[in-house]
C-alpha positions in Angstrom: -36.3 -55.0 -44.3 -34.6 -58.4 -45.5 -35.4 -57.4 -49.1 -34.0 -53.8 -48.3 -31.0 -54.9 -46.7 -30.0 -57.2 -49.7 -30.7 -54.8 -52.0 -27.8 -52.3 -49.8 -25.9 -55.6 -49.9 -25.5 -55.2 -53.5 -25.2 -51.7 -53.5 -22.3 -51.7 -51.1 -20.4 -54.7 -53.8 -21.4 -52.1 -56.4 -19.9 -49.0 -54.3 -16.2 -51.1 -53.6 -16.4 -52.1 -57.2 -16.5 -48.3 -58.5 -14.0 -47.5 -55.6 -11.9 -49.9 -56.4 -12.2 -49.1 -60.0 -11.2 -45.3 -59.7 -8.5 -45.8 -57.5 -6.9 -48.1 -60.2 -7.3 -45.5 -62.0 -6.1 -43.2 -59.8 -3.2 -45.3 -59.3 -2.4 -45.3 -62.9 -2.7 -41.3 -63.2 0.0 -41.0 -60.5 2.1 -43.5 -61.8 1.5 -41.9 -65.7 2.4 -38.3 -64.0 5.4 -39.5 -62.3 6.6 -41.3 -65.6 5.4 -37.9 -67.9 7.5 -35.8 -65.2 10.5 -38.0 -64.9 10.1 -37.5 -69.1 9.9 -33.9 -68.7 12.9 -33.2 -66.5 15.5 -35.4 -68.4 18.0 -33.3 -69.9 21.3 -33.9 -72.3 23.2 -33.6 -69.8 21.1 -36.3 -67.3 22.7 -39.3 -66.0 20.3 -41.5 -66.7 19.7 -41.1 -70.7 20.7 -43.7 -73.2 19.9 -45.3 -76.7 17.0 -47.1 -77.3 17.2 -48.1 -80.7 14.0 -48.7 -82.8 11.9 -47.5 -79.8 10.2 -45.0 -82.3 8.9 -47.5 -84.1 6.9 -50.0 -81.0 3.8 -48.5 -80.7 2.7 -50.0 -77.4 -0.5 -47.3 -77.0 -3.8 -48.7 -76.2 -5.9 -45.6 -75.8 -6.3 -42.4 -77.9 -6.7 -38.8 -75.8 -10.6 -39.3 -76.4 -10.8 -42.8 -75.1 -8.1 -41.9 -72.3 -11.1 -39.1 -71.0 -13.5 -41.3 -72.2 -12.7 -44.0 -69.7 -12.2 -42.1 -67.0 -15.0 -39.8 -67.0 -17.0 -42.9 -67.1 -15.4 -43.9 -64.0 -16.4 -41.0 -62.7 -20.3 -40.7 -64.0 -20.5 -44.5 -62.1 -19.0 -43.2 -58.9 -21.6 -40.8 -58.9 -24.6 -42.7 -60.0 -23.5 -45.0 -57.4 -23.6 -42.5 -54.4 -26.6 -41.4 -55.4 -28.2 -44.9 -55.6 -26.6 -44.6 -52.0 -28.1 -41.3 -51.0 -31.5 -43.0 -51.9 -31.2 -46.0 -50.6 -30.4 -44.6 -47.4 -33.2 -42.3 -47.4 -35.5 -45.5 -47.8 -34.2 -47.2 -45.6 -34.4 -44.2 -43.2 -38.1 -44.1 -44.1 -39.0 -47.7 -43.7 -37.4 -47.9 -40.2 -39.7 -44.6 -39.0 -42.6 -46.4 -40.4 -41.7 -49.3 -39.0 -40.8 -47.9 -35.8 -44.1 -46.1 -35.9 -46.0 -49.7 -36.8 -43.9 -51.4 -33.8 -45.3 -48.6 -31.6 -48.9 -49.1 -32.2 -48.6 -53.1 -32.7 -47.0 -52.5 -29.1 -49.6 -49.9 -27.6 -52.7 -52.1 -29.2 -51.2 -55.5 -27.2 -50.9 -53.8 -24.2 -54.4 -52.1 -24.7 -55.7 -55.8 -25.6 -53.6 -57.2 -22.2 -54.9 -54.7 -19.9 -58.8 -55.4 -21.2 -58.2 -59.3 -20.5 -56.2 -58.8 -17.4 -60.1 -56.6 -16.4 -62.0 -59.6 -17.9 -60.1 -62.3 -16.0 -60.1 -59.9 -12.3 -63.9 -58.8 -12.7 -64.4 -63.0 -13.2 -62.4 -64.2 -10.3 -63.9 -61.5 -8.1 -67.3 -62.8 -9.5 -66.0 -66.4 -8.6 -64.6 -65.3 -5.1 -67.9 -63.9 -4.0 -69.8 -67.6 -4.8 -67.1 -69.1 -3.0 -68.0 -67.0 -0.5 -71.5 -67.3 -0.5 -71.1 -71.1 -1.2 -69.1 -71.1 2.4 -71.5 -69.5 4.5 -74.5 -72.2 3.0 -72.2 -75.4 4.0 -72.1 -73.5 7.4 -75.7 -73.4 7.5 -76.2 -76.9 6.0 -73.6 -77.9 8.4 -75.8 -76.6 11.0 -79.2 -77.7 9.9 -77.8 -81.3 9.8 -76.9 -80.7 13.4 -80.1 -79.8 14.7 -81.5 -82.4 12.4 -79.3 -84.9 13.9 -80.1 -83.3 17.8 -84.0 -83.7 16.9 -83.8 -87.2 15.5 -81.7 -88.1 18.8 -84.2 -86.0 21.0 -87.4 -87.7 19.2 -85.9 -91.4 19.6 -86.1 -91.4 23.7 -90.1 -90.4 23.7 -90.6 -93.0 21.1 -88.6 -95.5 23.0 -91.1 -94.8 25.9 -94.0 -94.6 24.0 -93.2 -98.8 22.8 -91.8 -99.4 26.4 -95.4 -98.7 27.4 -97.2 -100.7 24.7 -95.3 -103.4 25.5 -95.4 -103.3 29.1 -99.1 -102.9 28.6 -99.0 -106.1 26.5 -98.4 -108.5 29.9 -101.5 -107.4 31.7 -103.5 -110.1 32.7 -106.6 -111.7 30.9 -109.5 -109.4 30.4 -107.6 -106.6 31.6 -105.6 -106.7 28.6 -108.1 -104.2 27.3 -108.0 -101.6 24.2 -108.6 -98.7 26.6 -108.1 -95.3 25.5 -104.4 -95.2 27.0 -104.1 -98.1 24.5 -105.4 -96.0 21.7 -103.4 -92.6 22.8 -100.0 -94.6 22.9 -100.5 -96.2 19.9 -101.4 -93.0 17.9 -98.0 -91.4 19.9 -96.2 -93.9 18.4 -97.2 -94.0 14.7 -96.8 -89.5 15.4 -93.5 -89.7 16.6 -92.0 -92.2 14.5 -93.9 -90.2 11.2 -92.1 -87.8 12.8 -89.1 -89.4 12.9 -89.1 -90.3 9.0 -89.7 -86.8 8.2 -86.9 -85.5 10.1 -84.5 -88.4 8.7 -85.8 -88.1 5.0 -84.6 -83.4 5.8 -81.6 -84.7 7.0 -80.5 -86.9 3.7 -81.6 -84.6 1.3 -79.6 -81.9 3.7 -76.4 -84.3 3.5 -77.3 -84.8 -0.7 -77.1 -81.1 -1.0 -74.2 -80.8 1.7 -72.5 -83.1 -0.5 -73.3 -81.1 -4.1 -72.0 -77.6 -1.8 -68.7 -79.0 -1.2 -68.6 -80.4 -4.7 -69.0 -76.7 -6.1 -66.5 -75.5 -3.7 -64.0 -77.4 -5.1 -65.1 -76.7 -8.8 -65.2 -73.1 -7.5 -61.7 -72.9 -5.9 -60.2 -75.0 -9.0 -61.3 -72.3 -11.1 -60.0 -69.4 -9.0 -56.5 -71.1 -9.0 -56.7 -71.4 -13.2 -58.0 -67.4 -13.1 -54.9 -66.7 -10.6 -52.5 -68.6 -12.6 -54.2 -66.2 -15.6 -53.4 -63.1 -13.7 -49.9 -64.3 -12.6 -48.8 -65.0 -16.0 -50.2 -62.6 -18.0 -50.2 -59.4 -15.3 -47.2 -60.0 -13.6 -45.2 -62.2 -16.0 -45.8 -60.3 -19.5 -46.9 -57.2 -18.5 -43.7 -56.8 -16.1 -41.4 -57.7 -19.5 -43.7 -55.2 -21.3 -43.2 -52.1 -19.3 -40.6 -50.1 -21.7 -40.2 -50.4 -25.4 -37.2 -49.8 -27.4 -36.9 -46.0 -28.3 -37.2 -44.7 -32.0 -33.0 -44.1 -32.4 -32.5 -47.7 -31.1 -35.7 -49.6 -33.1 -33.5 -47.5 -36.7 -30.2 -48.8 -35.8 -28.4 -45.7 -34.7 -28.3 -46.8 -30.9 
């Protein structure tokens, strides 16, 4: 279009030029017609005659008949060739803005085709993301919970264990010989070692339960950071550009006649 629109650029000097030329010359014909009839009406009896000696002999000429056509048929053939170098230059440039208009069109219809297809990509992802979050949610609820009955049991396991040593020590201030290794001695001491096994257990659940608590909340947060980048997506490129994308110029405007 740039290379187009210097080309009519020099095309337009060229028209003024052979406009300006014929209307010199045009100029000079009414001025050479007024003269030649001024000529042709003077009489003997006119006011205006006089002597004008040696006249005949200043020849102050500078064309012939044949040169006098000559030069202004020429201006002529040049006006002509120069509308018609303006008929056809507006005919390609008529041609170039439909196909350009036409190229705008589909470069316009293909973007929005390509917008719409990652404005699909980006939803189907953050709907992909929202249901983990989700799903991540309900298993820091149930981890939440677990650790809450792990915690309950540890609490409810200390008191019997807490009895269970009461009584061995107790037992340890009997009197001489009756400081025996009965079988309550046995039983209590075997409670002991169960409930605090049992004890070690539940404590070892309930750190790797807090570990994993701790690796949930960490992927909610990853989760959520990466919902807020897909939303920021959507905003911008569903709301923002699609919104400045919903007409396009119309063909009269995109070839300059609107």
């Amino acid at each position: 279009m740039r290379k187009l629109a210097q080309r009519i650029e020099i095309q337009m000097r060229d028209n003024r030029d052979a406009q300006h030329a014929l209307e010199r010359d045009l100029g000079d014909k009414n001025s050479a017609q007024f003269i030649d009839e001024k000529c042709f009406n003077l009489r003997n009896t006119s006011d205006c005659i006089s002597f004008f000696h040696g006249m005949e002999k200043v020849d102050g000429t500078v064309s012939v008949p044949e040169t006098w056509a000559k030069f202004s048929n020429d201006n002529i053939r040049h006006s002509q060739n120069m509308r018609a170098n303006s008929i056809r230059l507006r005919e390609e440039a008529e041609n170039l803005f439909e196909n350009l208009s036409n190229q705008m069109w589909k470069q316009f219809t293909n973007t929005n085709l390509a917008f719409k297809a990652r404005i699909s990509e980006v939803m189907d992802v953050k709907n992909k993301l929202q249901t983990q979050l989700a799903k991540t949610l309900q298993e820091i609820f149930q981890t939440e919970n677990t650790i809450m009955l792990l915690e309950r049991s540890i609490m409810a396991k200390e008191c019997p264990l807490k009895v269970a040593q009461t009584r061995l020590e107790c037992r340890t201030r009997r009197p001489n010989v009756e400081l025996c290794r009965d079988i309550p001695q046995f039983k209590l001491v075997n409670e002991v070692f169960t409930i605090d096994d049992t004890l070690q257990t539940l404590k070892l659940r309930l750190r790797e339960t807090q570990d994993t608590l701790q690796l949930l909340v960490m992927t909610k947060c990853r989760l959520e950071h990466e919902l807020a980048i897909k939303a920021n997506t959507l905003c911008i490129d569903k709301e923002k550009c699609m919104g400045m994308r919903k007409t396009f110029p119309s063909t009269p405007r995109l070839v300059g006649y609107t």
